[in-house]
Backbone and ligand atoms as CSV (ligand in chain L), in Angstrom:
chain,resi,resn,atom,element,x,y,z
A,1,UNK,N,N,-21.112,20.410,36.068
A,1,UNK,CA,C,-20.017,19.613,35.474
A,1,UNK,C,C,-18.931,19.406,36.507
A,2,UNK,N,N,-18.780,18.130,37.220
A,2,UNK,CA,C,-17.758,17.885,37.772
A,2,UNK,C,C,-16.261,17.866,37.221
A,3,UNK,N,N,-14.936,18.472,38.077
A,3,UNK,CA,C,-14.018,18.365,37.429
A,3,UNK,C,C,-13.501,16.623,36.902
A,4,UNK,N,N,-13.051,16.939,35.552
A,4,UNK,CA,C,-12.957,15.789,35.427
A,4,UNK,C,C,-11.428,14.698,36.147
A,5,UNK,N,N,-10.968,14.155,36.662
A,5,UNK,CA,C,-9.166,13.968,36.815
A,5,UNK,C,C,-8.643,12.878,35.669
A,6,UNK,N,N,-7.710,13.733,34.931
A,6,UNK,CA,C,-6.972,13.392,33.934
A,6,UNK,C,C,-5.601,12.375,34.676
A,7,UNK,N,N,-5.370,11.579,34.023
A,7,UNK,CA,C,-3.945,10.383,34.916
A,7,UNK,C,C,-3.088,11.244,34.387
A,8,UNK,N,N,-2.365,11.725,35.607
A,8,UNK,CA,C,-0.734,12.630,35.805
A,8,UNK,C,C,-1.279,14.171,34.995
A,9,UNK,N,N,-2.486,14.830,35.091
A,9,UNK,CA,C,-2.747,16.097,35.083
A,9,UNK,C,C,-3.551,16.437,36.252
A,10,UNK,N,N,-4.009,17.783,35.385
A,10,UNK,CA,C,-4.831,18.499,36.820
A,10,UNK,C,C,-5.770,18.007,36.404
A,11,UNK,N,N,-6.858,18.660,37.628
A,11,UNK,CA,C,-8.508,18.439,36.965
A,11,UNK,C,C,-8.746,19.582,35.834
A,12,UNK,N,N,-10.080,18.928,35.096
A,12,UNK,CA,C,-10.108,19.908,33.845
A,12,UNK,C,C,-11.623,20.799,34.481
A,13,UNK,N,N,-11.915,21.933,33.664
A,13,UNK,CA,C,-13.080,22.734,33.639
A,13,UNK,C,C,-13.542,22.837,32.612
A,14,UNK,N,N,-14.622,23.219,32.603
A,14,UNK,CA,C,-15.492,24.150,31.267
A,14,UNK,C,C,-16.346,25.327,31.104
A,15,UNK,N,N,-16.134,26.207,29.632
A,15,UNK,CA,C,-16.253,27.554,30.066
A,15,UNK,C,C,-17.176,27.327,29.204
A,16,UNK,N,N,-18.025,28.618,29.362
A,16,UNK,CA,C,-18.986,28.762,28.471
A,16,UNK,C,C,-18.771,30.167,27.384
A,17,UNK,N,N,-18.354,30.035,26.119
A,17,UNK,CA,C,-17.843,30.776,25.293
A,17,UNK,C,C,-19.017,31.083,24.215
A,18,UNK,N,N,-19.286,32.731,24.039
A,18,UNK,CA,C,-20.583,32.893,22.806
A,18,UNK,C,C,-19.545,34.192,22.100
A,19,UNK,N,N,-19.246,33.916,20.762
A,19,UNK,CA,C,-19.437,34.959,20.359
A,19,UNK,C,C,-20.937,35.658,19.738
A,20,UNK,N,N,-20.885,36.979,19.909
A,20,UNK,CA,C,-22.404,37.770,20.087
A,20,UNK,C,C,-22.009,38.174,18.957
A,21,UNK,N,N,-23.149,38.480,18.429
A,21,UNK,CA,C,-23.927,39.092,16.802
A,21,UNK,C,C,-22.765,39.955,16.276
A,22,UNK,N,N,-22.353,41.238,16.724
A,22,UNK,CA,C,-21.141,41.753,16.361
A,22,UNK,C,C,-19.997,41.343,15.578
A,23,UNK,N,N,-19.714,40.136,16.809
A,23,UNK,CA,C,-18.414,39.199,16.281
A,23,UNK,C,C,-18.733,38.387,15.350
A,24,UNK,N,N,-20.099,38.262,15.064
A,24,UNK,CA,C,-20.028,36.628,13.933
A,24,UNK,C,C,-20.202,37.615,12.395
A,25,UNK,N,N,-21.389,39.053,12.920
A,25,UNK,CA,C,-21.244,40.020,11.324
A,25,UNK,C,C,-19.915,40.865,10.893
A,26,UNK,N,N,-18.841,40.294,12.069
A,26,UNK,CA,C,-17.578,41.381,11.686
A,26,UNK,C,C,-16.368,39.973,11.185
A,27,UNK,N,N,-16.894,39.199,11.090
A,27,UNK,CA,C,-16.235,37.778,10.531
A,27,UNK,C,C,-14.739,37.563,11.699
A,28,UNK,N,N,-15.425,37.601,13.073
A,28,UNK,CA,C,-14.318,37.149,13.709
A,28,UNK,C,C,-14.318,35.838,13.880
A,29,UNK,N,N,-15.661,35.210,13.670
A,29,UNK,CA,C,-15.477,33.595,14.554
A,29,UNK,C,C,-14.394,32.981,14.399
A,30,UNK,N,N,-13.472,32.577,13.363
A,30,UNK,CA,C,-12.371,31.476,13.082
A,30,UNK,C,C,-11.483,32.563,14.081
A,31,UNK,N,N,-11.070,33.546,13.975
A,31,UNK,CA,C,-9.909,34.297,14.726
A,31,UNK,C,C,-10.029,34.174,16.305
A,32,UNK,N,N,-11.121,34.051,17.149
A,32,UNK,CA,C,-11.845,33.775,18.715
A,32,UNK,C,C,-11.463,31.973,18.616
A,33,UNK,N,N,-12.088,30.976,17.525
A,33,UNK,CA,C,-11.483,30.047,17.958
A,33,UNK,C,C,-10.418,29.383,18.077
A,34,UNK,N,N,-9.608,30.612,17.060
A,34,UNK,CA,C,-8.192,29.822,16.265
A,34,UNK,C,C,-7.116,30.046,17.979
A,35,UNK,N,N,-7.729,30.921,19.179
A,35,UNK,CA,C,-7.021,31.206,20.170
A,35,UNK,C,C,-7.236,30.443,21.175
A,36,UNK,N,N,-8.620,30.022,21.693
A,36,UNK,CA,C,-8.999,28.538,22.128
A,36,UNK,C,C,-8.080,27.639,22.102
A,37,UNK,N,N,-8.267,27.206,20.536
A,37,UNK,CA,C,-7.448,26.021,20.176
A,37,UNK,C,C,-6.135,25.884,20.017
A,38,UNK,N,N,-5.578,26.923,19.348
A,38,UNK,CA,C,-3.987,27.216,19.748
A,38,UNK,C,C,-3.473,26.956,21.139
A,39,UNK,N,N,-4.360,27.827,21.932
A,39,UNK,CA,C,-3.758,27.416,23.374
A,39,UNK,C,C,-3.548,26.531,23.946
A,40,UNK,N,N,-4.262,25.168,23.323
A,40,UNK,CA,C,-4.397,23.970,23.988
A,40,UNK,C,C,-5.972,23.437,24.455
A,41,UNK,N,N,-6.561,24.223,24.297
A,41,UNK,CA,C,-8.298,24.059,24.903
A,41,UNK,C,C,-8.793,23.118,23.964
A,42,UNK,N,N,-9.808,22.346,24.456
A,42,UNK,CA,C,-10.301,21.067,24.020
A,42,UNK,C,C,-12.075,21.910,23.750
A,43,UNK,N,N,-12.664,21.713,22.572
A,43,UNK,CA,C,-13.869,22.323,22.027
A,43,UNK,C,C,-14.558,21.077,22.151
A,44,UNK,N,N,-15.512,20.799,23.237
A,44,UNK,CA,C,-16.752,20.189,23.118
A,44,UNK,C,C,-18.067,20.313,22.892
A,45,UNK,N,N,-18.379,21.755,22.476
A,45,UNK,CA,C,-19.791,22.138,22.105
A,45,UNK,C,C,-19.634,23.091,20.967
A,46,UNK,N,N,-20.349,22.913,19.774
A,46,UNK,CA,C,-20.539,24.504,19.339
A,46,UNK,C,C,-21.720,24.332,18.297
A,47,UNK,N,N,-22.651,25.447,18.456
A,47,UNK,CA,C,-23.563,26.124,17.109
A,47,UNK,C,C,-23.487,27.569,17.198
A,48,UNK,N,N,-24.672,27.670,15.846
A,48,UNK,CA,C,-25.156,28.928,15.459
A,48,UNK,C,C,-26.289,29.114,15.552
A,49,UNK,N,N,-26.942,30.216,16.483
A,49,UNK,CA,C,-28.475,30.271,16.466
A,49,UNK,C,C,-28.721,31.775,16.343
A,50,UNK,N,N,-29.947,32.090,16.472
A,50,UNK,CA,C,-30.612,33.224,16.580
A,50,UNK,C,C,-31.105,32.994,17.907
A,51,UNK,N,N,-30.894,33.556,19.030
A,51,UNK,CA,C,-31.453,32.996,20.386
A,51,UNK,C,C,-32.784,33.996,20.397
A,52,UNK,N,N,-33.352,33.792,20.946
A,52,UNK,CA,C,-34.994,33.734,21.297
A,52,UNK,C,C,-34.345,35.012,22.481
A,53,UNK,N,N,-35.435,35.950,22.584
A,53,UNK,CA,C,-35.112,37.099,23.650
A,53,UNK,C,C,-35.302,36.245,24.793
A,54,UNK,N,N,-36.085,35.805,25.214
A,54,UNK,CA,C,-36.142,34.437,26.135
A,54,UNK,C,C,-35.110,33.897,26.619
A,55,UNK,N,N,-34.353,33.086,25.773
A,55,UNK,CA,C,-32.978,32.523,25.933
A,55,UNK,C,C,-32.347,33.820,26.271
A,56,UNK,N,N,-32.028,35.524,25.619
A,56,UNK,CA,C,-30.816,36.239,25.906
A,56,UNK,C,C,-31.257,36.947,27.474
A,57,UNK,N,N,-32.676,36.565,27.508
A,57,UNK,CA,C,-33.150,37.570,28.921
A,57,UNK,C,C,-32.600,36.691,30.351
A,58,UNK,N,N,-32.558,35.247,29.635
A,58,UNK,CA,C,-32.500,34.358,30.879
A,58,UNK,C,C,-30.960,34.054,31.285
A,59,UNK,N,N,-29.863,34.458,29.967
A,59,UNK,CA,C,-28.405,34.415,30.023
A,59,UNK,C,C,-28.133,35.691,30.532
A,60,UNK,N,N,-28.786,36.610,30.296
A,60,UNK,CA,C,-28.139,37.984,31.026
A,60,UNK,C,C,-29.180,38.262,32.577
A,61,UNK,N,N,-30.181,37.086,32.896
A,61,UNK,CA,C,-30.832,37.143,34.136
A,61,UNK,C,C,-30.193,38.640,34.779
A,62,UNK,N,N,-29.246,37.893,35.484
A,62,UNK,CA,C,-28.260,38.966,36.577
A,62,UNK,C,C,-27.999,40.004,36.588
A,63,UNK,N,N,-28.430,40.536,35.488
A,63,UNK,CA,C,-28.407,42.449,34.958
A,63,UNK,C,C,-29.573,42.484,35.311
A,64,UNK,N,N,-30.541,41.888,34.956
A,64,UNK,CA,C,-32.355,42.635,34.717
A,64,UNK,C,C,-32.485,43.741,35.905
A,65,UNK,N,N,-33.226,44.887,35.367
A,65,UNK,CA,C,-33.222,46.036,36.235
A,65,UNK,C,C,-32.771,47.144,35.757
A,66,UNK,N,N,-31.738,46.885,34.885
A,66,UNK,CA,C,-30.215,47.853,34.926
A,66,UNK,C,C,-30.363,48.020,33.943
A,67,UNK,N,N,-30.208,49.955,33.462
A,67,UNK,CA,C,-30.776,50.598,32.619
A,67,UNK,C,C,-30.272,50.067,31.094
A,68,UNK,N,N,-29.419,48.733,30.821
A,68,UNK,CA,C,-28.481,48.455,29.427
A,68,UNK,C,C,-29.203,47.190,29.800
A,69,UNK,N,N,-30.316,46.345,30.319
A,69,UNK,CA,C,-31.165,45.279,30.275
A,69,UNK,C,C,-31.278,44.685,28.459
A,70,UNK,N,N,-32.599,46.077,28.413
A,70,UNK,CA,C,-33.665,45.497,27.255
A,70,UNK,C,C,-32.936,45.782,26.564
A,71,UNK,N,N,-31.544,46.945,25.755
A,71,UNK,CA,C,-30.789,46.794,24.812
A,71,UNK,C,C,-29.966,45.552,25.049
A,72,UNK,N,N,-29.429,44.984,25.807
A,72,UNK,CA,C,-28.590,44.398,25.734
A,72,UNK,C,C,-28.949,42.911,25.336
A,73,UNK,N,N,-30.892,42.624,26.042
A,73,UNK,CA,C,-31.279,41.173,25.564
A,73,UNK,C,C,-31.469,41.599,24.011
A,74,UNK,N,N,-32.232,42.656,23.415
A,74,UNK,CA,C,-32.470,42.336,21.896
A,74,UNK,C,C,-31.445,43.023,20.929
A,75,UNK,N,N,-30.626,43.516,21.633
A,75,UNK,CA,C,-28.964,43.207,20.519
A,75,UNK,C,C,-28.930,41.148,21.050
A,76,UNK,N,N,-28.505,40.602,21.918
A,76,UNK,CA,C,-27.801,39.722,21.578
A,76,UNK,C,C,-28.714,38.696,20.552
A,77,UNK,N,N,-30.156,39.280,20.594
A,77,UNK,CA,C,-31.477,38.551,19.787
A,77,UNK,C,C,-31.339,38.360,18.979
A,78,UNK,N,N,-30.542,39.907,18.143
A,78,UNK,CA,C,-31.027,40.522,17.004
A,78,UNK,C,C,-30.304,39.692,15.789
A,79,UNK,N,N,-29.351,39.106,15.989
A,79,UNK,CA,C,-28.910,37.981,15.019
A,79,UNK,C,C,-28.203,37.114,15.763
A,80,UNK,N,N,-27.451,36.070,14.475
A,80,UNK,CA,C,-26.545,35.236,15.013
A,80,UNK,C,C,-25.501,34.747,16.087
A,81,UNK,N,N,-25.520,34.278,16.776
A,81,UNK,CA,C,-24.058,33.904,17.674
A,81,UNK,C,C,-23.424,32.570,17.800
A,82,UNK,N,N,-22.459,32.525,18.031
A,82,UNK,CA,C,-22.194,31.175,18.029
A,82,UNK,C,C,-21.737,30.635,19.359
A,83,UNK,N,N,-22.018,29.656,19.630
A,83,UNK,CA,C,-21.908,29.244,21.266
A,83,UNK,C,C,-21.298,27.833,21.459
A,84,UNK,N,N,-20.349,28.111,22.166
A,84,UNK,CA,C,-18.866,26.771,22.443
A,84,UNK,C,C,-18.499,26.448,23.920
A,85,UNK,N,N,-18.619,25.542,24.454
A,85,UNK,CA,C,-18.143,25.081,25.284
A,85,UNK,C,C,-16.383,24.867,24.990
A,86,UNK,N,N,-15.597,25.220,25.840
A,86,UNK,CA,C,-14.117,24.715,25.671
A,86,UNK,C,C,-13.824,24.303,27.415
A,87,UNK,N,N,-13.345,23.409,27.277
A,87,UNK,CA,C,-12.193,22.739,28.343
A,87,UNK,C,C,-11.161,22.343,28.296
A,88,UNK,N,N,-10.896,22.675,29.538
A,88,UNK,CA,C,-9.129,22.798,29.550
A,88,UNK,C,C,-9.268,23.259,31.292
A,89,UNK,N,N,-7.475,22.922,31.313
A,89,UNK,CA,C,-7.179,23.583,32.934
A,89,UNK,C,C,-7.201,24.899,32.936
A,90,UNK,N,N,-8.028,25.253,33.596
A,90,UNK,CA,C,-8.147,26.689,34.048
A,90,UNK,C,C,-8.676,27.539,32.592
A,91,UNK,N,N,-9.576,26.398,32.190
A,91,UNK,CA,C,-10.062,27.699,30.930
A,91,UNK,C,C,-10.885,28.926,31.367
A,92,UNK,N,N,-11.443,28.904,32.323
A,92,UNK,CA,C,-12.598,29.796,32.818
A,92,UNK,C,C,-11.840,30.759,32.828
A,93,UNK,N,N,-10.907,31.219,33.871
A,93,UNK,CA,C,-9.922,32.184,34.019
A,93,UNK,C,C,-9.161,32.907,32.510
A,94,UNK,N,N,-8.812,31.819,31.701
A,94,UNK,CA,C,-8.139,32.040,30.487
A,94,UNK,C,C,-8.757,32.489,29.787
A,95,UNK,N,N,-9.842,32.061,29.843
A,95,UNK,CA,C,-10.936,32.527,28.636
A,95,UNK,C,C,-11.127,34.351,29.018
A,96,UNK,N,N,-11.535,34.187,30.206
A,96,UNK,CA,C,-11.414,35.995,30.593
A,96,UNK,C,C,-10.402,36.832,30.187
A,97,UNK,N,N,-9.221,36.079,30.534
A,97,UNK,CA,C,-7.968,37.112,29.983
A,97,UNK,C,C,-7.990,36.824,28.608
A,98,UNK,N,N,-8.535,36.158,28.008
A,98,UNK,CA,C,-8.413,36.163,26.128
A,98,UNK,C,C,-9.456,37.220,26.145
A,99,UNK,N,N,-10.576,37.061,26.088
A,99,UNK,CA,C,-11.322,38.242,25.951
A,99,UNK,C,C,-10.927,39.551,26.852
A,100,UNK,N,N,-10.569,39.961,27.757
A,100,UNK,CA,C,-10.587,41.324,28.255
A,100,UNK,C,C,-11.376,41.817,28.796
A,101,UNK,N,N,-11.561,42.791,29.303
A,101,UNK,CA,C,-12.106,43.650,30.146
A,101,UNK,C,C,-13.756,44.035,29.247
A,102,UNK,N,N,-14.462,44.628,30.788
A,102,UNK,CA,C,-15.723,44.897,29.719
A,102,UNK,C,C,-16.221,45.571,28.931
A,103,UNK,N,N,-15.275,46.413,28.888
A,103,UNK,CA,C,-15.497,48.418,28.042
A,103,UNK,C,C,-13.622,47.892,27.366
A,104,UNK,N,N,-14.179,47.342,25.654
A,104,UNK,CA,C,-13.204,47.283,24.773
A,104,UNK,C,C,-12.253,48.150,25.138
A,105,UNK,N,N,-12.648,49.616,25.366
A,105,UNK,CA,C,-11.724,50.800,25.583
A,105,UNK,C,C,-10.325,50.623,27.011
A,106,UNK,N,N,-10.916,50.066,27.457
A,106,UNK,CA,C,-9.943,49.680,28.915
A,106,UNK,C,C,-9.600,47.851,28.565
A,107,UNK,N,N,-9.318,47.721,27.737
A,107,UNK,CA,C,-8.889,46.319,27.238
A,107,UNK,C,C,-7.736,45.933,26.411
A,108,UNK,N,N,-6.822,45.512,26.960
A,108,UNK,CA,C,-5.381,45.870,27.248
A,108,UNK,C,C,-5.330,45.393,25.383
A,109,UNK,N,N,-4.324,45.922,24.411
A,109,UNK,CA,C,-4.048,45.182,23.474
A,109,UNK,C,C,-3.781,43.633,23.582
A,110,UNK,N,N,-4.541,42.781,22.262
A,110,UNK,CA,C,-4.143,41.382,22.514
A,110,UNK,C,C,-5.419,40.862,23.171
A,111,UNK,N,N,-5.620,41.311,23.730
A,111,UNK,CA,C,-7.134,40.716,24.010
A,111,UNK,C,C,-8.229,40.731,23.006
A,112,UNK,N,N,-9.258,39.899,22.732
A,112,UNK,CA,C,-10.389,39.900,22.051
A,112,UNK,C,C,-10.850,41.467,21.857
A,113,UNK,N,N,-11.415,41.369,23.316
A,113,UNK,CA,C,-11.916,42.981,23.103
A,113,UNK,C,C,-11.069,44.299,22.733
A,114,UNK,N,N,-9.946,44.221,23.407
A,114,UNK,CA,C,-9.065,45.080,23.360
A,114,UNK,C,C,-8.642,45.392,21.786
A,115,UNK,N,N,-8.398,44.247,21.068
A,115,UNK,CA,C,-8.412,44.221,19.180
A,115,UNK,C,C,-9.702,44.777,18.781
A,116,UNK,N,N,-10.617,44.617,19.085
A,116,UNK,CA,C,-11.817,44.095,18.266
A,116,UNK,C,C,-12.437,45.186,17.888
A,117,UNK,N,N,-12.632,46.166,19.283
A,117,UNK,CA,C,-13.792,46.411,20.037
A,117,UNK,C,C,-13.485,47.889,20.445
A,118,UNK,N,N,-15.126,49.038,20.412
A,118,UNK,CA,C,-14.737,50.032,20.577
A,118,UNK,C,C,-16.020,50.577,22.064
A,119,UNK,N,N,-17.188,50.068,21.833
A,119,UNK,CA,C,-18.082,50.328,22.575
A,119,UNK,C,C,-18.851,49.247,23.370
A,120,UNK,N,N,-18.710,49.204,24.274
A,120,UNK,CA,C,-19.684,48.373,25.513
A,120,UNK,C,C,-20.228,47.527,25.147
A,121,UNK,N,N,-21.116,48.111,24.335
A,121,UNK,CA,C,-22.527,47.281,24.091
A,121,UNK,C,C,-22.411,46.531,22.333
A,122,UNK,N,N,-20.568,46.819,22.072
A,122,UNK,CA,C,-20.916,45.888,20.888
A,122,UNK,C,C,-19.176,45.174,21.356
A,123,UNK,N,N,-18.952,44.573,22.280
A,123,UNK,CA,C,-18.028,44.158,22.712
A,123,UNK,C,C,-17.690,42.353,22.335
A,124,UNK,N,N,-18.368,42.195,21.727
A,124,UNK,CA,C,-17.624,40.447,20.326
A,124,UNK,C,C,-17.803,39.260,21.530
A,125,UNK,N,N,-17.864,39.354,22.935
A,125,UNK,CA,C,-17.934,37.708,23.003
A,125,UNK,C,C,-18.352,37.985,24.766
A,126,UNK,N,N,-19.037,37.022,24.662
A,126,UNK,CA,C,-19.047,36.486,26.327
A,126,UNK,C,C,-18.423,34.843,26.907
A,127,UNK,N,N,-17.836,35.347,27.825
A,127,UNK,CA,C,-17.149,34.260,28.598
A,127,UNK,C,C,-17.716,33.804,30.017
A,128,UNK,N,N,-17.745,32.635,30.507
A,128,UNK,CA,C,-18.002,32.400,32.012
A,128,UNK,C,C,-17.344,32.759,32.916
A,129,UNK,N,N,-17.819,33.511,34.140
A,129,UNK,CA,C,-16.800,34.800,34.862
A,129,UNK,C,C,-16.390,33.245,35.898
A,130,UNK,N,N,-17.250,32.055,36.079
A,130,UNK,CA,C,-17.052,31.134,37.600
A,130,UNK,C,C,-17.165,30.071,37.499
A,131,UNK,N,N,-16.766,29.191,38.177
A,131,UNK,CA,C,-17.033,27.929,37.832
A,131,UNK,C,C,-18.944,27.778,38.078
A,132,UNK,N,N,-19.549,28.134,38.724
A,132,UNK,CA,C,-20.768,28.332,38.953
A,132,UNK,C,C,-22.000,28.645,37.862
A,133,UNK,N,N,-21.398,29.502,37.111
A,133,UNK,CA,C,-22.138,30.599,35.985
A,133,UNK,C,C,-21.268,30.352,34.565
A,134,UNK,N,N,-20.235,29.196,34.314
A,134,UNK,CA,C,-20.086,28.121,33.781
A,134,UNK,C,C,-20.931,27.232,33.766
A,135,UNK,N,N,-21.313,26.421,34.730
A,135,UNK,CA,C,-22.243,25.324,35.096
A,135,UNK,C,C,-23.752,26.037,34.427
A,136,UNK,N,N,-24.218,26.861,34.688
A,136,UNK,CA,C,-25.647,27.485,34.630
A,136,UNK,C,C,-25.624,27.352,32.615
A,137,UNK,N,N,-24.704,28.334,32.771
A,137,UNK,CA,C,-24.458,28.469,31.279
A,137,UNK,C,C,-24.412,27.514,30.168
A,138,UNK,N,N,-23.709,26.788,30.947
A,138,UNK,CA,C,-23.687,25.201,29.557
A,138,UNK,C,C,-25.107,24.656,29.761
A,139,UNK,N,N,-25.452,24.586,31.062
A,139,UNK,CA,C,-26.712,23.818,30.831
A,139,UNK,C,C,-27.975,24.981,30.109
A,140,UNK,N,N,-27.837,26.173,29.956
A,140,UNK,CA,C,-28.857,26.644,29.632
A,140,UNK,C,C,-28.822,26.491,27.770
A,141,UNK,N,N,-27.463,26.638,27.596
A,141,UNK,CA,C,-27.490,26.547,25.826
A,141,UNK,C,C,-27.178,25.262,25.240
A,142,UNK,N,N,-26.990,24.613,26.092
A,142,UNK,CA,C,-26.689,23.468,25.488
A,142,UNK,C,C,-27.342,21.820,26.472
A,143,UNK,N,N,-27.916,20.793,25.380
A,143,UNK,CA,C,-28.470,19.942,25.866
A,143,UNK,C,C,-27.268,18.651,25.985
A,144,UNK,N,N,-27.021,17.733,27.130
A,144,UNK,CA,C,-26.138,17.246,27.371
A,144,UNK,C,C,-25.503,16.186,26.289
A,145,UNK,N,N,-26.654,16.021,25.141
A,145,UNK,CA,C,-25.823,15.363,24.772
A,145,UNK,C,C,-25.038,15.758,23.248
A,146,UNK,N,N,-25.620,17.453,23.385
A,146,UNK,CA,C,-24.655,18.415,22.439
A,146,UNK,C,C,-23.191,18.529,22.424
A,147,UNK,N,N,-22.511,17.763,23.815
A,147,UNK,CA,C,-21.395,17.829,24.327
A,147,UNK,C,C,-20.640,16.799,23.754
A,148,UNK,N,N,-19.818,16.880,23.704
A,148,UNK,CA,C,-18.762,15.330,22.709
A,148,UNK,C,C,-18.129,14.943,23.905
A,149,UNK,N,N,-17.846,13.997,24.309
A,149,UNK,CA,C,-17.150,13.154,25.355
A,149,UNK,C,C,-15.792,12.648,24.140
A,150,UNK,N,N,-14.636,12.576,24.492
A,150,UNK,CA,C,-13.916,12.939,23.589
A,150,UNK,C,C,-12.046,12.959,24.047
A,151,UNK,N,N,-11.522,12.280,23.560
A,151,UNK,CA,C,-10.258,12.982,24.022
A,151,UNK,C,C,-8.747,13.043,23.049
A,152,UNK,N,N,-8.805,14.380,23.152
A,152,UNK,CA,C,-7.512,14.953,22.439
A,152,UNK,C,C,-6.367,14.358,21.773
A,153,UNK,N,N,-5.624,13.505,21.078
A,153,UNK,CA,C,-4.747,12.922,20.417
A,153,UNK,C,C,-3.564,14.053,20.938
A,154,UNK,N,N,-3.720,15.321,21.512
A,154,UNK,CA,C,-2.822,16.124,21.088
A,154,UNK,C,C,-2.344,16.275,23.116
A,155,UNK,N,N,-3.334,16.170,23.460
A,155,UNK,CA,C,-3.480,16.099,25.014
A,155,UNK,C,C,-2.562,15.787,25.975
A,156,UNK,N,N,-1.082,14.773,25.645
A,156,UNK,CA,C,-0.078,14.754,26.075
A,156,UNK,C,C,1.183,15.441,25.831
A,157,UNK,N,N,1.073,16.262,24.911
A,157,UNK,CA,C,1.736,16.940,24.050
A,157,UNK,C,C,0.907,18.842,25.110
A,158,UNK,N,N,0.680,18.607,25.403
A,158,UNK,CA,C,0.008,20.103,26.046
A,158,UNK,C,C,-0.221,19.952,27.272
A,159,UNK,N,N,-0.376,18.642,28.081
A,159,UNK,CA,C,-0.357,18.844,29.963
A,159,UNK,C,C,0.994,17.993,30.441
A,160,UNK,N,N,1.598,17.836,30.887
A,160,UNK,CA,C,2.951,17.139,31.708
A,160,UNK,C,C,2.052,16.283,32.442
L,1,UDP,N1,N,-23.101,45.938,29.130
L,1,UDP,C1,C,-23.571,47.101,28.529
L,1,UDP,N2,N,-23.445,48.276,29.207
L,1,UDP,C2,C,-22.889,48.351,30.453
L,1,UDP,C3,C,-22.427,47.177,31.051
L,1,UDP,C4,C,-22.541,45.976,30.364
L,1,UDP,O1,O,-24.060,47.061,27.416
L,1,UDP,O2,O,-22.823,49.462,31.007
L,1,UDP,C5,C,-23.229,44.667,28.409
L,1,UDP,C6,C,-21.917,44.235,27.754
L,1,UDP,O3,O,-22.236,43.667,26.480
L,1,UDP,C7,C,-21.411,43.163,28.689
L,1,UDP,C8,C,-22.705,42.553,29.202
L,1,UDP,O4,O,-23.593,43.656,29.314
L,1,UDP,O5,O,-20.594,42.233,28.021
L,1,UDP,C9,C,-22.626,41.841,30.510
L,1,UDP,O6,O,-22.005,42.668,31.446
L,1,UDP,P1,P,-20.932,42.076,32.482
L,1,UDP,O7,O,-20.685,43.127,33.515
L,1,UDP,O8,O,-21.391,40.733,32.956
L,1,UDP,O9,O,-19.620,41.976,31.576
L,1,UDP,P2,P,-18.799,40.771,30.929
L,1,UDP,O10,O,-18.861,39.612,31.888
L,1,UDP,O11,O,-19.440,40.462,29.599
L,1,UDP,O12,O,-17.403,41.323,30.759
């Protein structure tokens, strides 16, 4: 996804946002997006699936090896998640500091995790750490034309 250039803003990005099984059976979803959207972030993708161990083996690729692998692909299997693209300036970054750190326990209050969350491996959401693994990410859960091309009514009112 190239940045896009907005007339008299910055360029925009896009993150790749899932809340995991945890967060959708502990009824956080509206509270994860209501912070998105409050902030100003523009939502161009979202469902609900049951991902295929397939799909969670190939999103957590970059672990395989590492002894929290096979729990970690068939927890995110094991039910529902919901998966959102948001853009905005500098959502990638933002999106990290909304969610927090990776061990809930070291996750400052106010953060996703830091509210939410008590153990590692049931920690409510994944975010895109790069613009890179953003890119990978949208294209792996989402087909291009799942994406809304789209623009904000509210959009001058939130960039200078
Ligand atoms: N994880 C785990 N045990 C660990 C480290 C990570 O279960 O010791 C899980 C946790 O759910 C985490 C995910 O693996 O969110 C991916 O780890 P990463 O280091 O990429 O953290 P994140 O980017 O999600 O903060």
């Amino acid at each position: 996804f190239a940045p896009i250039a907005l007339a008299g803003s910055s360029p925009q990005e896009r993150t790749f946002i899932m809340i995991k099984p945890d967060g959708v059976h502990r009824g956080l979803v509206a509270d994860i997006i209501k912070r998105f959207e409050a902030k100003g972030y523009k939502l161009v993708g979202i469902k609900v699936l049951v991902p295929s161990k397939d799909l969670a083996g190939k999103h957590y690729a970059e672990h395989e090896g590492k002894p929290f692998y096979p729990g970690l692909v068939n927890f995110l299997s094991s039910g529902a998640v919901v998966a959102m693209v948001w853009e905005g300036k500098e959502v990638i970054k933002t999106g990290r500091t909304f969610i927090g750190a990776t061990n809930p326990l070291a996750s400052a209050p106010g953060t996703i995790r830091g509210d939410y969350g008590i153990d590692v491996g049931r920690n409510i959401i994944h975010g895109s750490d790069s613009v890179d693994s953003a890119q990978k990410e949208i294209a792996l859960w989402f087909k291009p034309a799942e994406l809304a091309e789209y623009e904000l009514i509210s959009k001058k009112w939130v960039y200078e």
